[in-house]
PDB file of N, H, CA, C and O in Angstrom:
ATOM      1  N   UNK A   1       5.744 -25.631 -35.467  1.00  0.00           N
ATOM      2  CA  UNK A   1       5.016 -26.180 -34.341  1.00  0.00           C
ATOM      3  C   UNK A   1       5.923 -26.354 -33.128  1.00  0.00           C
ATOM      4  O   UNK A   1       5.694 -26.067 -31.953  1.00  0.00           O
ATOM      5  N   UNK A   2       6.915 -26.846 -33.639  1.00  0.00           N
ATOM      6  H   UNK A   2       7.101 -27.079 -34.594  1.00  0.00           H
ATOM      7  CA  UNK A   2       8.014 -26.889 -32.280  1.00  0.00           C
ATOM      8  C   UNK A   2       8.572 -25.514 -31.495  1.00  0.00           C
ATOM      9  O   UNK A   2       9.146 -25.416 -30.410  1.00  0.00           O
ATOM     10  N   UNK A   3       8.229 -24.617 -32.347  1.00  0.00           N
ATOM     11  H   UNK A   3       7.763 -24.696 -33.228  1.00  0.00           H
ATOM     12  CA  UNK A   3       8.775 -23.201 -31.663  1.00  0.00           C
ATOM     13  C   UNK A   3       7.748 -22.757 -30.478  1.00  0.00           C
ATOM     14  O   UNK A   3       8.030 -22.019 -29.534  1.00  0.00           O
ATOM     15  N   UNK A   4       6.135 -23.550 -30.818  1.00  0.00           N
ATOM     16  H   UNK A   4       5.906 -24.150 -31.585  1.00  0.00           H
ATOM     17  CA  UNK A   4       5.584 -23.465 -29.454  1.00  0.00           C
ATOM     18  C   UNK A   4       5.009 -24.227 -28.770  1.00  0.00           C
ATOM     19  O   UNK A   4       3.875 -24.222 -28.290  1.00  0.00           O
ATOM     20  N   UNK A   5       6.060 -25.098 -28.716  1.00  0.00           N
ATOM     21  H   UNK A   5       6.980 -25.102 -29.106  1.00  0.00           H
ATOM     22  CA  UNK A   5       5.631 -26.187 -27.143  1.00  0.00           C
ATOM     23  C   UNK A   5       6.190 -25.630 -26.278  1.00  0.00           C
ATOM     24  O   UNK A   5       5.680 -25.665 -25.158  1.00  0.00           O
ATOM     25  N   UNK A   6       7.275 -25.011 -26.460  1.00  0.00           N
ATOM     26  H   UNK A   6       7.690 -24.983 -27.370  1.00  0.00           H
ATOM     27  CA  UNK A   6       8.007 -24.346 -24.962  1.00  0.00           C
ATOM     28  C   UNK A   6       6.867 -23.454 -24.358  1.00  0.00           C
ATOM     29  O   UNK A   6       6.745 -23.530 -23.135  1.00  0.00           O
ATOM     30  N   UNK A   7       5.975 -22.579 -25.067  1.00  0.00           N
ATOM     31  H   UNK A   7       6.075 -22.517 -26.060  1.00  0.00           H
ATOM     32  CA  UNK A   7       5.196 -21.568 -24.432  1.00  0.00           C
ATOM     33  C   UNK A   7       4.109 -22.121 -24.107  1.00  0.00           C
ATOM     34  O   UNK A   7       3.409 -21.488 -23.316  1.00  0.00           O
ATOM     35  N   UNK A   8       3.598 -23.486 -24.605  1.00  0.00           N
ATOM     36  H   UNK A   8       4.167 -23.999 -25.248  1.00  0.00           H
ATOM     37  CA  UNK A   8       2.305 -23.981 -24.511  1.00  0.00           C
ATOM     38  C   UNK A   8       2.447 -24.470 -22.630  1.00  0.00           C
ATOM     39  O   UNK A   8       1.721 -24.158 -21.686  1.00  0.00           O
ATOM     40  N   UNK A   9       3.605 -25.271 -22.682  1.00  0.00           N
ATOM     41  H   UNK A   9       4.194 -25.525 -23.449  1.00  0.00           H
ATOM     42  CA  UNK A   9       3.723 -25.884 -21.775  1.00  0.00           C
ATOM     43  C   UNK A   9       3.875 -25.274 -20.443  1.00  0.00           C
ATOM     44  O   UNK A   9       3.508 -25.626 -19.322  1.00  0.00           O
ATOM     45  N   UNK A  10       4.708 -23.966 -21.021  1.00  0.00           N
ATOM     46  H   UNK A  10       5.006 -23.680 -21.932  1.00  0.00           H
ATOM     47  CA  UNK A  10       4.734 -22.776 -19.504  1.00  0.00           C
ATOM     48  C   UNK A  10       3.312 -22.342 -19.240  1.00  0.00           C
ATOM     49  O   UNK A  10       2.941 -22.145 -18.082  1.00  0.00           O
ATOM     50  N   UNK A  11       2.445 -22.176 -20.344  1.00  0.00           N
ATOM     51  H   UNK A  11       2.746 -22.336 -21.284  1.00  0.00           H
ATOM     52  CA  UNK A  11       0.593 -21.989 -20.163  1.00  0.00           C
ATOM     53  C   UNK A  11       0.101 -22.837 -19.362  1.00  0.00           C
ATOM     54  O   UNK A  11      -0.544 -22.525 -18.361  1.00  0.00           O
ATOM     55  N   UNK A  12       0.424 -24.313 -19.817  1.00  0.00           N
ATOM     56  H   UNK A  12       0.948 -24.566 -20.631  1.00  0.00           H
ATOM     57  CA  UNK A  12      -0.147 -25.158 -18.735  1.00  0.00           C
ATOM     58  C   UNK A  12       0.273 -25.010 -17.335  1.00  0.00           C
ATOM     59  O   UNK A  12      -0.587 -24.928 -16.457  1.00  0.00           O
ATOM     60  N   UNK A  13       1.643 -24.966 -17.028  1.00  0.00           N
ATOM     61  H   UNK A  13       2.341 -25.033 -17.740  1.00  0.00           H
ATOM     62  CA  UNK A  13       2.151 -25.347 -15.656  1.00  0.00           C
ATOM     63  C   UNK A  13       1.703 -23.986 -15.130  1.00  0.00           C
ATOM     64  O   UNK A  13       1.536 -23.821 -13.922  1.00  0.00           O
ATOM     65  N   UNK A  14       1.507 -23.014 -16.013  1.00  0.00           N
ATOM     66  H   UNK A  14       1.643 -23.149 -16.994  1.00  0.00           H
ATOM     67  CA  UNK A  14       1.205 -21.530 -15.074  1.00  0.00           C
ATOM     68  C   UNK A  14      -0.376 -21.444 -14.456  1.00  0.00           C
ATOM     69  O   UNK A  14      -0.679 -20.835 -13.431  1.00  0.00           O
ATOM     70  N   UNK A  15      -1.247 -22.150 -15.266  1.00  0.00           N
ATOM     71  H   UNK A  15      -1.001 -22.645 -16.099  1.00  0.00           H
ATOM     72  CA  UNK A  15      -2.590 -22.107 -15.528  1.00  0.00           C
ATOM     73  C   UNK A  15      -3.259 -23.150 -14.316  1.00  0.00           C
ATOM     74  O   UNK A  15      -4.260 -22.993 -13.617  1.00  0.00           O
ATOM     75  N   UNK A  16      -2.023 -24.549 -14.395  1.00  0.00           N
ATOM     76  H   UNK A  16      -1.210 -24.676 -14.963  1.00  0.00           H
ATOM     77  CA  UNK A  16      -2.554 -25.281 -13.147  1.00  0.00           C
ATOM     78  C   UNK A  16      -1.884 -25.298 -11.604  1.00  0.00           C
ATOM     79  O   UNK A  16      -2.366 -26.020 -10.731  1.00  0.00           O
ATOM     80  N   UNK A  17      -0.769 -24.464 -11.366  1.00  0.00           N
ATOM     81  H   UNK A  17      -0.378 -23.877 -12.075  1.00  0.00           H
ATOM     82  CA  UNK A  17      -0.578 -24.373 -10.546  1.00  0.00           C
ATOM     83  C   UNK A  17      -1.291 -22.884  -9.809  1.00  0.00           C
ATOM     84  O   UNK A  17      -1.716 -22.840  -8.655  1.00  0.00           O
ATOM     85  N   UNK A  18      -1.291 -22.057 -10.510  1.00  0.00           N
ATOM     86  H   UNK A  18      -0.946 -22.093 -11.448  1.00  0.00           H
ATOM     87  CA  UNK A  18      -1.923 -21.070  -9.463  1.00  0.00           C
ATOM     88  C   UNK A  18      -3.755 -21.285  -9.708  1.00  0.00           C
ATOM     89  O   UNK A  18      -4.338 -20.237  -9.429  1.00  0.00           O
ATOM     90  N   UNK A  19      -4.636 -22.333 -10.129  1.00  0.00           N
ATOM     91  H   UNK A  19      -4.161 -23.184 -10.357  1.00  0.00           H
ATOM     92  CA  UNK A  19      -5.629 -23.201  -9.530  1.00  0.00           C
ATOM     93  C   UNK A  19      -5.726 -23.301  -7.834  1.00  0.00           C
ATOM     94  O   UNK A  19      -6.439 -22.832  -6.948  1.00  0.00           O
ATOM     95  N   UNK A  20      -4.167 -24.515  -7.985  1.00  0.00           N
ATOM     96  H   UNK A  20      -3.588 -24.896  -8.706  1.00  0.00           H
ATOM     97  CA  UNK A  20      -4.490 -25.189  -6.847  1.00  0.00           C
ATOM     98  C   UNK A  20      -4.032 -24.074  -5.410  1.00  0.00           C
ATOM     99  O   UNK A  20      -4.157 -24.362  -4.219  1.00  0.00           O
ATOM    100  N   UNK A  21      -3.622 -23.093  -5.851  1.00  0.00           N
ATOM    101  H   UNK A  21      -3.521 -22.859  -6.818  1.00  0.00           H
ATOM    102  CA  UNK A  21      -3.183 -21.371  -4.516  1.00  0.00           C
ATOM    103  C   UNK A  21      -4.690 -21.132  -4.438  1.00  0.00           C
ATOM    104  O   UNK A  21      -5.250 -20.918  -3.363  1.00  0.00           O
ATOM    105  N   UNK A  22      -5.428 -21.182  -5.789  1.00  0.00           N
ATOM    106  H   UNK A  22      -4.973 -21.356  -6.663  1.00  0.00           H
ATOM    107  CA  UNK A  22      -6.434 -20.491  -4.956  1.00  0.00           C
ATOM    108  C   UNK A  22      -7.732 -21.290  -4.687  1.00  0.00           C
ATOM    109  O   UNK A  22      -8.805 -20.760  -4.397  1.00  0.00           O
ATOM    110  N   UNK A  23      -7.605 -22.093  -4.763  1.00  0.00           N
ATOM    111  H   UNK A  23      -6.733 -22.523  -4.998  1.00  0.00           H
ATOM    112  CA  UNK A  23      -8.481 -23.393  -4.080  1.00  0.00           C
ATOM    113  C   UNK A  23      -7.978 -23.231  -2.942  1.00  0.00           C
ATOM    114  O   UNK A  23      -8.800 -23.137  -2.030  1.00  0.00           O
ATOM    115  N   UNK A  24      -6.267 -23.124  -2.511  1.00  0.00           N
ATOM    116  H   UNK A  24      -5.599 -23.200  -3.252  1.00  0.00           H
ATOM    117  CA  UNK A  24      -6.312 -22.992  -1.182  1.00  0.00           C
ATOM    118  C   UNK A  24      -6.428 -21.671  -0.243  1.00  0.00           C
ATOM    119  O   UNK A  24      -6.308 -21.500   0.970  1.00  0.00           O
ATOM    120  N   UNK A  25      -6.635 -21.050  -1.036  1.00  0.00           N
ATOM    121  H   UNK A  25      -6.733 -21.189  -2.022  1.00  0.00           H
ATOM    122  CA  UNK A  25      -7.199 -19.690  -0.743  1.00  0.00           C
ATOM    123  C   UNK A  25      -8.405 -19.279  -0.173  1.00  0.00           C
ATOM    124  O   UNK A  25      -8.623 -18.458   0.719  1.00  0.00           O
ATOM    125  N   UNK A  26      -9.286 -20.108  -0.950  1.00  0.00           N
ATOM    126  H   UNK A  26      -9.109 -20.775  -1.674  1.00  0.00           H
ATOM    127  CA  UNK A  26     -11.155 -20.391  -0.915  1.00  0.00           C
ATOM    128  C   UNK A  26     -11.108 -20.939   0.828  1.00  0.00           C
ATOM    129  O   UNK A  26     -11.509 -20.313   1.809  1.00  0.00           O
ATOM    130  N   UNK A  27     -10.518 -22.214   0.782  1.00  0.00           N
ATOM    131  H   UNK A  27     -10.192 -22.723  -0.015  1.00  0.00           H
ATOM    132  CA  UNK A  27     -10.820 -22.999   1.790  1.00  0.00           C
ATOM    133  C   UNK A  27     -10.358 -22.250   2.885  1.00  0.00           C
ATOM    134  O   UNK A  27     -11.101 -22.242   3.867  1.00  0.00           O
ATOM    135  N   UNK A  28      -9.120 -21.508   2.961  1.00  0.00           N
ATOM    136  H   UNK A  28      -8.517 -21.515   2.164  1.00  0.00           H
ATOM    137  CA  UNK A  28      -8.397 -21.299   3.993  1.00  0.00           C
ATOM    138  C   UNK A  28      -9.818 -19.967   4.674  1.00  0.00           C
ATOM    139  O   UNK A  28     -10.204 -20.012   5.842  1.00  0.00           O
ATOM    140  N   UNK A  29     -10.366 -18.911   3.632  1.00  0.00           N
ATOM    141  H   UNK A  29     -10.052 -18.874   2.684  1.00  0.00           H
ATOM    142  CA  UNK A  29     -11.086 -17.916   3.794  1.00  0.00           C
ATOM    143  C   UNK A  29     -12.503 -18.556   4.518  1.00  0.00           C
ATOM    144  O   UNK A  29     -13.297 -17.829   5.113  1.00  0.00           O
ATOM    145  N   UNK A  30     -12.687 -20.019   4.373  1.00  0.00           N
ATOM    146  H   UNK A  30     -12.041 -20.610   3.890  1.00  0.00           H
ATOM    147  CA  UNK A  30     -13.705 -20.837   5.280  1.00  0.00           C
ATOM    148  C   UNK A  30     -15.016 -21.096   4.035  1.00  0.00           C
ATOM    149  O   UNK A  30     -15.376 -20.438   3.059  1.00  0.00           O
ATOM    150  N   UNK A  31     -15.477 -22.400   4.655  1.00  0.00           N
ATOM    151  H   UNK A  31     -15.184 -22.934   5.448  1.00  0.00           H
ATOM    152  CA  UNK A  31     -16.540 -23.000   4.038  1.00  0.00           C
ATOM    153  C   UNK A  31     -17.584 -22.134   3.397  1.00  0.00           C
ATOM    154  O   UNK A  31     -17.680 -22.337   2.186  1.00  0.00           O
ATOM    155  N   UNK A  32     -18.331 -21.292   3.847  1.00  0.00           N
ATOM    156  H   UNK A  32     -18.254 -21.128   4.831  1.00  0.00           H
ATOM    157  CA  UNK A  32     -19.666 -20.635   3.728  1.00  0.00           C
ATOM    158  C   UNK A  32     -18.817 -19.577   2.523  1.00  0.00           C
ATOM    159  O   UNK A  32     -19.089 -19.614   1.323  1.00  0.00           O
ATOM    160  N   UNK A  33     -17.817 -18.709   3.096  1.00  0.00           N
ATOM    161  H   UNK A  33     -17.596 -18.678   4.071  1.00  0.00           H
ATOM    162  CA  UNK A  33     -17.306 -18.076   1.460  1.00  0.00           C
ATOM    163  C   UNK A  33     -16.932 -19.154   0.351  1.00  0.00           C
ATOM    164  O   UNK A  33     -17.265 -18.807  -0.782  1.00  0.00           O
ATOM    165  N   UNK A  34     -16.401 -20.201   0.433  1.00  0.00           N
ATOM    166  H   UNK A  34     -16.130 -20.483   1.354  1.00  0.00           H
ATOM    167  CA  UNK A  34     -16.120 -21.234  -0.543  1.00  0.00           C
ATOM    168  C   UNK A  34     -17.771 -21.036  -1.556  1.00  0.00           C
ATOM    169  O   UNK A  34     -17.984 -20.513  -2.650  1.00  0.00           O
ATOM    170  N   UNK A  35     -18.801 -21.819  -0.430  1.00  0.00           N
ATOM    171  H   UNK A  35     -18.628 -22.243   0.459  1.00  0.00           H
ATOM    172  CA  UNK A  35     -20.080 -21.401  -1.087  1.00  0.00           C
ATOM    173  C   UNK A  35     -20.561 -20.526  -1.830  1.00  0.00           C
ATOM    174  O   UNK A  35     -21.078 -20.718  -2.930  1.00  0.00           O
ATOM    175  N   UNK A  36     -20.398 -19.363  -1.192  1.00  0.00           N
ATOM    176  H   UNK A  36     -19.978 -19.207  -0.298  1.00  0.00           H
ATOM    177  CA  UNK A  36     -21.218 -17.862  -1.818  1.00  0.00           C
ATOM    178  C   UNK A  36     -20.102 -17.727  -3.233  1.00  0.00           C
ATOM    179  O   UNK A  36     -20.601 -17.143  -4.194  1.00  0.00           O
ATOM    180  N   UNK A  37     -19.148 -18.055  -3.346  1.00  0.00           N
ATOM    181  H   UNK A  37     -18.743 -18.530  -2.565  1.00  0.00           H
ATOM    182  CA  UNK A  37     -18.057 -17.827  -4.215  1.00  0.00           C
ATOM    183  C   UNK A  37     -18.477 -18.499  -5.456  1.00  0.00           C
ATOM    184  O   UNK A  37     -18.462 -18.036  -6.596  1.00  0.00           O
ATOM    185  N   UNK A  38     -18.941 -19.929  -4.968  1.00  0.00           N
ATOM    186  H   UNK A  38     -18.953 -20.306  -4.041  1.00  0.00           H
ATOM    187  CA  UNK A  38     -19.108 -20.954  -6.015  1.00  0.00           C
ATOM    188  C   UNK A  38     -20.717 -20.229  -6.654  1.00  0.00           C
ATOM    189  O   UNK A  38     -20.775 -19.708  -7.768  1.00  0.00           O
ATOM    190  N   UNK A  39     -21.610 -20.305  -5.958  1.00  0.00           N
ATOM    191  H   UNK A  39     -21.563 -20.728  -5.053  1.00  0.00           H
ATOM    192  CA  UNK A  39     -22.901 -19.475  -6.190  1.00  0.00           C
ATOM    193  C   UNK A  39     -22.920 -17.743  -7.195  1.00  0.00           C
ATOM    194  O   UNK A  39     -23.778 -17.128  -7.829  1.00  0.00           O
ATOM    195  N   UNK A  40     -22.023 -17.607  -6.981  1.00  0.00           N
ATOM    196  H   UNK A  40     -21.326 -18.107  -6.466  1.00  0.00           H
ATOM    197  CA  UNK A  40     -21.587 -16.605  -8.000  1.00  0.00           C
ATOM    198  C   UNK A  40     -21.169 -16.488  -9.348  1.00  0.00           C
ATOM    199  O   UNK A  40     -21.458 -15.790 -10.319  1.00  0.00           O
ATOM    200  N   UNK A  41     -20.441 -17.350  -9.092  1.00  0.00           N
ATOM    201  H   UNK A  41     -20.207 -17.917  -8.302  1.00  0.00           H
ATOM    202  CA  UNK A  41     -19.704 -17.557 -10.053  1.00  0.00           C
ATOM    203  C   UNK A  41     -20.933 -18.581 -11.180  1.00  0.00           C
ATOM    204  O   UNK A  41     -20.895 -18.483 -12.407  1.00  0.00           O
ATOM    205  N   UNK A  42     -21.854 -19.428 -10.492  1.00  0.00           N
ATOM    206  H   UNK A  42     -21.885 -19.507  -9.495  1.00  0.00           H
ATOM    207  CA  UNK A  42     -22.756 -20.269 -11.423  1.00  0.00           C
ATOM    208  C   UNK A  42     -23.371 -19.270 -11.984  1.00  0.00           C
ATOM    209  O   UNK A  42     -23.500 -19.067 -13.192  1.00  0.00           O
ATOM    210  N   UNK A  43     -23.911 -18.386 -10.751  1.00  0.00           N
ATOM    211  H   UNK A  43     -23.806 -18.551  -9.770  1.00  0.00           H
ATOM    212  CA  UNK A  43     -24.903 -17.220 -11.591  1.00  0.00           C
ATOM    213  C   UNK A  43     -24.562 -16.695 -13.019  1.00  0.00           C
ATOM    214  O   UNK A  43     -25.303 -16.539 -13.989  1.00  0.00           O
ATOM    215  N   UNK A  44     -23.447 -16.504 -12.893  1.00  0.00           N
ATOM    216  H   UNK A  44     -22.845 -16.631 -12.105  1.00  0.00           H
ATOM    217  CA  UNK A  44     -22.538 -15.202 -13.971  1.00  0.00           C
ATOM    218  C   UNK A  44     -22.470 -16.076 -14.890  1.00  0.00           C
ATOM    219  O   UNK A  44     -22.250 -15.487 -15.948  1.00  0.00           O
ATOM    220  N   UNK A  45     -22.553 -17.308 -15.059  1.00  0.00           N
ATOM    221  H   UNK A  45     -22.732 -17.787 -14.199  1.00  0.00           H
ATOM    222  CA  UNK A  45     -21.876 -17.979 -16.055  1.00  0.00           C
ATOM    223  C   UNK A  45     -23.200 -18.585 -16.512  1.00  0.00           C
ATOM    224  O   UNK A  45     -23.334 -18.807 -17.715  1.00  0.00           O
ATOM    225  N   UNK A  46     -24.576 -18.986 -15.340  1.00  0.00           N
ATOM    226  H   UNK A  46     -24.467 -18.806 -14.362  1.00  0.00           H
ATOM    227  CA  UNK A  46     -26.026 -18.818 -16.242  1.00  0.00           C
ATOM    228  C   UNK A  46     -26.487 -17.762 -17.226  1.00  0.00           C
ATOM    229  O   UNK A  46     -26.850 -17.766 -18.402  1.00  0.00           O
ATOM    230  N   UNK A  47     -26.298 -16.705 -16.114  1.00  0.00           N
ATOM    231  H   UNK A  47     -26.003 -16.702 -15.158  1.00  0.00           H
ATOM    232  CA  UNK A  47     -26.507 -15.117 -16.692  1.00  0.00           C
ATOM    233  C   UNK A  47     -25.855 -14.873 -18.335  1.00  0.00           C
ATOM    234  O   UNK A  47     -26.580 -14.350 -19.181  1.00  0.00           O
ATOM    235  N   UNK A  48     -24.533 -15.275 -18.653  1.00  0.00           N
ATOM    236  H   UNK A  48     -23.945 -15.700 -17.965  1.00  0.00           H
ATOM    237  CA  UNK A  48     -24.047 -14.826 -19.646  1.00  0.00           C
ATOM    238  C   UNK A  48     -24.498 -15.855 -20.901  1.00  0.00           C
ATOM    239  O   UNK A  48     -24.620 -15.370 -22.026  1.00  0.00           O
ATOM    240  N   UNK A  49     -24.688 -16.972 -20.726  1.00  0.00           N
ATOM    241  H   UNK A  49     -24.590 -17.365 -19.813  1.00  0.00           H
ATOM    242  CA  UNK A  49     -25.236 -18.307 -21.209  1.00  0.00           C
ATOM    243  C   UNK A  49     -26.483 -18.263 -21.705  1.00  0.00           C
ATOM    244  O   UNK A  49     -26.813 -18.923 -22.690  1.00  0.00           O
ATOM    245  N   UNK A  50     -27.458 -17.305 -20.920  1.00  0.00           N
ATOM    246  H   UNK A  50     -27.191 -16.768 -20.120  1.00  0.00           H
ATOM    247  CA  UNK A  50     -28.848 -16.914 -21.337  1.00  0.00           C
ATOM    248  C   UNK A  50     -29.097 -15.521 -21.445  1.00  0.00           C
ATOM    249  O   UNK A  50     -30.226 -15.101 -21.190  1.00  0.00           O
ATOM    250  N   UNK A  51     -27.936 -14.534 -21.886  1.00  0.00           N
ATOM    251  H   UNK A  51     -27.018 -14.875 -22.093  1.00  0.00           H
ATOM    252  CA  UNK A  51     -28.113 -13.497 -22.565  1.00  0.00           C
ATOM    253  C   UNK A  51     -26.953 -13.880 -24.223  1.00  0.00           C
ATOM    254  O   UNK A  51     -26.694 -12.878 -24.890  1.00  0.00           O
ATOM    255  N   UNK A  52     -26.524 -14.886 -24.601  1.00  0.00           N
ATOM    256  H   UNK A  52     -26.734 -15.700 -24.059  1.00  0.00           H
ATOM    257  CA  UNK A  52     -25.820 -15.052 -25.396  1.00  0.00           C
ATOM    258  C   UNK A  52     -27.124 -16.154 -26.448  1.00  0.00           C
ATOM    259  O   UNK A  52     -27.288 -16.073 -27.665  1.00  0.00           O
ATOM    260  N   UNK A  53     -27.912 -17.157 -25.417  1.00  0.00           N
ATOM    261  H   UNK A  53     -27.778 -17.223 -24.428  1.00  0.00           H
ATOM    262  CA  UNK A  53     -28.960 -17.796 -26.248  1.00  0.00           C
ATOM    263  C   UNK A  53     -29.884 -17.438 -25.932  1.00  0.00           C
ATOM    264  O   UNK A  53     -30.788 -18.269 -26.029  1.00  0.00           O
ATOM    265  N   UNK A  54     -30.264 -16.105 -25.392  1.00  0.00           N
ATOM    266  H   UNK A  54     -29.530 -15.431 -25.313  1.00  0.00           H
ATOM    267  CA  UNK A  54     -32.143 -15.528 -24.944  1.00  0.00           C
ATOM    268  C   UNK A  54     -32.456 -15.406 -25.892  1.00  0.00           C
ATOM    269  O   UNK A  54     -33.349 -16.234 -26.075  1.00  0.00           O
ATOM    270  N   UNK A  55     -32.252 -14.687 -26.986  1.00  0.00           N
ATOM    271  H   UNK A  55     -31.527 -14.015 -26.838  1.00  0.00           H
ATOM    272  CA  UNK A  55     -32.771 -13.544 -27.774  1.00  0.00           C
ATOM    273  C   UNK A  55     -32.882 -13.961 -29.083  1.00  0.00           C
ATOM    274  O   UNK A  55     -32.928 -13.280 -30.108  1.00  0.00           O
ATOM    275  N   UNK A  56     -32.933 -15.550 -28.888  1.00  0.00           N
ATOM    276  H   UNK A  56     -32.896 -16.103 -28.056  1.00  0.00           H
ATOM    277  CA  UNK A  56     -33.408 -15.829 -30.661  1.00  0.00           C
ATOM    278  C   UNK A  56     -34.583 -16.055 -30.893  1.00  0.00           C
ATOM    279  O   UNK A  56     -35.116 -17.138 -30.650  1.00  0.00           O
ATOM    280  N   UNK A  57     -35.313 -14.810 -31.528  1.00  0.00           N
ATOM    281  H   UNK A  57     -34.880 -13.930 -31.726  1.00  0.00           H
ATOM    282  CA  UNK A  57     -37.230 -15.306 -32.129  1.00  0.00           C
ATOM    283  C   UNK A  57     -37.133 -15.883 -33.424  1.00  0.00           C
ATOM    284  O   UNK A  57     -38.147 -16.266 -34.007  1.00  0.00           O
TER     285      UNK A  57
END
């Protein structure tokens, strides 16, 4: 177990720092893309959510 905290922990710090680049990425590209971005992204993630539980008769 100890052989992977070193890699767990580089996962985390890698995973939450380039988050917060592209949060500032979103904002910097302006409000209304922030929107359409976020709106997309819900879709895809309804979309896959109700083709993974549509189809049980």
């Amino acid at each position: 177990m100890k052989k992977y905290a070193p890699l767990a922990l580089i996962a985390l710090l890698a995973t939450t720092l380039t988050s917060c680049e592209l949060v500032e990425g979103i904002f910097k590209a302006g409000f209304w893309s922030a929107i359409i971005v976020v709106v997309i992204v819900l879709a895809l993630i309804i979309w896959i959510i109700s083709k993974v539980f549509g189809n049980r008769n």
